[in-house]
N, C-alpha and C positions, 0 to 999 in steps of 0.2 A: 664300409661300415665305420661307425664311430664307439665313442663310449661314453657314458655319463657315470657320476657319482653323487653323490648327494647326503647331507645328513643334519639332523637339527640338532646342536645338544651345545656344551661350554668352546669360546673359540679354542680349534685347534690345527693351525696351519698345516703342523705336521702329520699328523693324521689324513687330512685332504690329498695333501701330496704325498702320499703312502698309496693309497685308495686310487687315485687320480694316475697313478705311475702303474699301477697293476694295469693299467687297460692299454698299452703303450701299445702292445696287437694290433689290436683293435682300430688306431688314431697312430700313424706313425707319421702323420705331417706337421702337428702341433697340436701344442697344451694352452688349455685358457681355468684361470681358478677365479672364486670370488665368496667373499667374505662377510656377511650382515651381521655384522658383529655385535650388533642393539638386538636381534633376535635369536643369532645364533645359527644362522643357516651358510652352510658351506655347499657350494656349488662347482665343482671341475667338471673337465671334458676333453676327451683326444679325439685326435680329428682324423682323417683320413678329409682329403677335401678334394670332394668331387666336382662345385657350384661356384662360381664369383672366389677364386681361390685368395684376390684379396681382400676382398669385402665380405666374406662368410666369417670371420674369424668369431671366435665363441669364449666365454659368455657374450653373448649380445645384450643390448640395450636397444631401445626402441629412440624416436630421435630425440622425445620427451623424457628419457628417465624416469619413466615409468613402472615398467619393469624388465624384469632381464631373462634371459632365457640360454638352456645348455639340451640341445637336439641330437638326439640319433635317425638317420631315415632321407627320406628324401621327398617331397610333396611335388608331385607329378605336375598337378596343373594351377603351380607357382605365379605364372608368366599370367595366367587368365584373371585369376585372384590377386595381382599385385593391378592389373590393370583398371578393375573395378574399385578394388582400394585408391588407387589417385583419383580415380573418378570423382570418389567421398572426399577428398580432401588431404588422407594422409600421408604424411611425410617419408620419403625412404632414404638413409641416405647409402643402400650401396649399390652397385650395379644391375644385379642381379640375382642377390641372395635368395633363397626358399626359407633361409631361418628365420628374415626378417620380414617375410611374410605372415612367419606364424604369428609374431609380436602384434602386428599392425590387424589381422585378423580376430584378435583376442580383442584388442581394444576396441573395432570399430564395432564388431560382431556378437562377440562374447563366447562364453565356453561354449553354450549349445550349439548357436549361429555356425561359431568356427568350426565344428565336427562337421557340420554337415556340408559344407563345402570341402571339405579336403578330401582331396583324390592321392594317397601317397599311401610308405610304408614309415612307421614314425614310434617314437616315444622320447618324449620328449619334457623339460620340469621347468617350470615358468614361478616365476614369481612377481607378485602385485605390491608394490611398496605400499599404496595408498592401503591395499586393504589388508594386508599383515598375511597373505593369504598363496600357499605355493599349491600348485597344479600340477598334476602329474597323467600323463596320458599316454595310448599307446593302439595303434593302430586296431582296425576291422578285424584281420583275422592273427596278429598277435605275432606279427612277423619279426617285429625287431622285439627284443627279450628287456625287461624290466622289473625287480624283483625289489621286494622290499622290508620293512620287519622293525618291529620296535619293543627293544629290548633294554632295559636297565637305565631308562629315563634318556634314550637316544633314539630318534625313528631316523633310519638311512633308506637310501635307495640306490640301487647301480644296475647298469646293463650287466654284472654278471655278479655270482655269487662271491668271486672270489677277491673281489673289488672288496664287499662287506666284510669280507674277511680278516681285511687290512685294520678294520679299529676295533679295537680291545676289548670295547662293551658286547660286539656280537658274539653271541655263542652257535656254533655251527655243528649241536647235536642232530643224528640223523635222527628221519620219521620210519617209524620200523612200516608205515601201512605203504610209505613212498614209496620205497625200497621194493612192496612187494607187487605194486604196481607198476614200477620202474622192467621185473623181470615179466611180467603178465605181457606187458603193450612195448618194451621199447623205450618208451619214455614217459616222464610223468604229466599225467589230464591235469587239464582244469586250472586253477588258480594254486595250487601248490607248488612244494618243491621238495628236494629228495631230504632237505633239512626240516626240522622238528619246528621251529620258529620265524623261517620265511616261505614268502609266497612270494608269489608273482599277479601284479596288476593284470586283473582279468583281457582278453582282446575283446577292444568295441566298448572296450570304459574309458573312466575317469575318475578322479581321485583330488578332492581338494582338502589341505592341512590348514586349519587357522593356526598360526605360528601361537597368538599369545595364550589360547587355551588349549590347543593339541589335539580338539576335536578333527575328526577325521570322518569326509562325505565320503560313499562311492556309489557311480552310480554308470549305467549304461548307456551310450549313445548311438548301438546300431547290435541289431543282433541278425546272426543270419536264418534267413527262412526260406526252405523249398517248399515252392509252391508250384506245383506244372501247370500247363495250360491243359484241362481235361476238355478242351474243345478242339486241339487241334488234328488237324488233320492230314490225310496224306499227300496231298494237292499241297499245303503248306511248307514241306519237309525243304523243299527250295531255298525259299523265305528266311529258314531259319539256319540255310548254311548261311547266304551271303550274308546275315546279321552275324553271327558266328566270325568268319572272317573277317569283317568291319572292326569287332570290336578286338578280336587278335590283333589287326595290322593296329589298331589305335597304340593300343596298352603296351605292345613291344615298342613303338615308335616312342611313347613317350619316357619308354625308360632309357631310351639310348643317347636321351640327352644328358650331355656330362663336358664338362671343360677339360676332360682328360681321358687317352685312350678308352673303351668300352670294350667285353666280349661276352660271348657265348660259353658255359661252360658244357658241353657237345657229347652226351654220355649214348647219340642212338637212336635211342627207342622216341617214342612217337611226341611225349612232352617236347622234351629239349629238340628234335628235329624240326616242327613247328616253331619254335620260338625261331630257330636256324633260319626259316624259310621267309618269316617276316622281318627278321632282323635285314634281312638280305636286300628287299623287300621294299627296304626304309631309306637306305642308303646310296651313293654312287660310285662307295669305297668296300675293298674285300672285307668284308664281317672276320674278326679275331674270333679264334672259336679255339678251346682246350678240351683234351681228354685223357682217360690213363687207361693203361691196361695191365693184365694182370697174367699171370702166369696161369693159375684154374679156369680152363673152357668156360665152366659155367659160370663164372663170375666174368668175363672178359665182353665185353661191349662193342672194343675199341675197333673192330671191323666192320659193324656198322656204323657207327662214328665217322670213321676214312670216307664208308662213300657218302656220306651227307655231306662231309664236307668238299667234300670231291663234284659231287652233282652243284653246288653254290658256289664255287671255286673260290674257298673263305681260306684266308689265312692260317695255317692248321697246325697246333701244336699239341701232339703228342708224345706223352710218357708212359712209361715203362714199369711198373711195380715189379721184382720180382721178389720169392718167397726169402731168399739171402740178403737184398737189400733191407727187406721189411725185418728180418732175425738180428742183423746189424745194428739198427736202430732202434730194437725193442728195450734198451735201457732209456734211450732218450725220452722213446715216448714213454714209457710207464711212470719218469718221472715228473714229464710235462704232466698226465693226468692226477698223480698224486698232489702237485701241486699247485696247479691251476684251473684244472677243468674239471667242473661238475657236471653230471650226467646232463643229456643235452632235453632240452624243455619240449624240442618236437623230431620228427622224425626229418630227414631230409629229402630232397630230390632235385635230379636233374632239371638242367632249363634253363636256370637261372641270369637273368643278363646281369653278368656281374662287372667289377671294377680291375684293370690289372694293371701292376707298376712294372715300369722297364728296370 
């Protein structure tokens, strides 16, 4: 993962690199900042770099200077959409970036065009020098976090609350209705947040700022809709494993592209074992797979875990929780939560083909 920041108001470097430094978690391979100092817009970004590690580097610029862009995410089918883009004509100059894809897709495409080819998990803040005009956007189902809020003649944005935290104009009163919705579900619905005067850019929008009057569009570019096929049948149910499986093996396969080790995070049960099985699947090398375990039976996993990883003969590392470890370290973490982490925007789950550093 990465981290973005963002905020319009009087230049203030320091403040950017205040905000820009909170997400160091987040982006621990490098920092990129930038400054529009005639408007007023401040843009950073920490990187975790998964893509073109030299030619990803953020803020980006498009080859025209056009506009520039700070990305969280990763756009699955980069490679297919940069290839139609040279088709039309335009310029790239890095290897293999996905960031500079999104540039080159905004401009040939446009905000609507470019949603609907993108097959990724993303949020992302772009800005249009020609039209004084910053974009803000953020995947289908809302998977990378983007939160925002305009308070005291400054509108910000960051991958996490505690980023906004950092400049002085935000106020980060709680919402008492957050709160009671936060204890209902788990976590907080919708376009809200557990604070009183931020939200979070809905999943399957978009969001554009005219810098010189402050208006502010938002608007949706995909919503999801179940709809079953009330014709199918039982002669069918075939049919609709092996599209099933098609589209498993596709979507693992294409997340396991990365310029840098990949894994499995390996909790078991039947999600993440499926991901385990295509991952496996994809490759001609043993699948990295992680898990933990835990001292309470019924929280403990980690024995189904062993034989998934066992039956794929995947690289396997597992860990240990025990209740004296987790007592030991409940100062730490209580303080990481006090001072960094705000209650989390969705719920989690195993599966995940994630990123790991040696």
């Amino acid at each position: 993962m990465c981290g973005i920041v963002g905020f319009i108001g009087a230049p203030r470097p320091d403040i950017l690199a205040a905000m820009t430094d909170s997400l160091i978690h987040r982006g621990p391979d490098g920092e990129g900042r930038h400054i529009e100092e005639k408007v007023g817009l401040h843009l950073g970004q920490r990187r975790l770099a998964i893509l073109d590690i030299a030619g990803g580097v953020q803020p980006m610029w498009d080859a025209e200077r056009r506009c520039v862009l700070i990305f969280n995410g990763q756009i699955y089918n980069h490679a297919e959409l940069r290839r139609e883009l040279e088709a039309l004509g335009r310029p790239f100059h890095s290897d293999h970036s996905d960031t500079e894809v999104i540039l080159q897709a905004y401009l040939a495409w446009g905000i609507e065009g470019m949603h609907r080819r993108f097959n990724g998990m993303w949020a992302f803040a772009l800005y249009d020098l020609e039209r004084k005009r910053l974009l803000l956007s953020r995947d289908r189902f809302g998977e990378k976090p983007l939160y925002y809020t305009e308070q005291n003649g400054v509108f910000a944005f960051a991958s996490e609350v505690t980023a906004l935290a950092r400049h002085p104009q935000i106020d980060l009163g709680p919402s008492a209705l957050s709160i009671q919705k936060y204890f209902a579900y788990g976590f907080v619905p919708g376009a809200a947040s557990i604070y009183e005067r931020i939200g979070k850019l809905p999943a399957g929008c978009w969001m554009t700022v005219d810098l010189p009057s402050g208006a502010r569009e938002l608007r949706p570019y995909w919503s999801f809709q179940l709809e079953p096929d009330q014709g199918a049948r039982s002669e069918d149910i075939g049919g609709y494993v092996e599209e099933l499986r098609a589209r498993m093996q596709r979507a693992v396969a294409m997340r396991l592209a990365a310029d840098v080790p990949v894994g499995v995070l390996l909790s078991g049960g039947i999600d993440s074992s499926a991901v385990t099985h295509f991952a496996a699947a994809s490759t001609d090398q043993p699948v990295k797979t992680f898990s933990i375990g835990f001292d309470e039976p019924s929280f403990d996993e980690s024995p189904y875990a062993a034989r998934v990883a066992a039956h794929y003969g995947t690289q396997h590392v597992a860990d240990h929780l025990t209740l004296a470890q987790a007592s030991a370290d409940r100062r730490f973490l209580a303080g990481r939560l006090l001072s960094a982490v705000p209650p989390r925007a969705a719920p989690s789950a195993g599966g995940a083909v994630g990123r790991w550093r040696r």
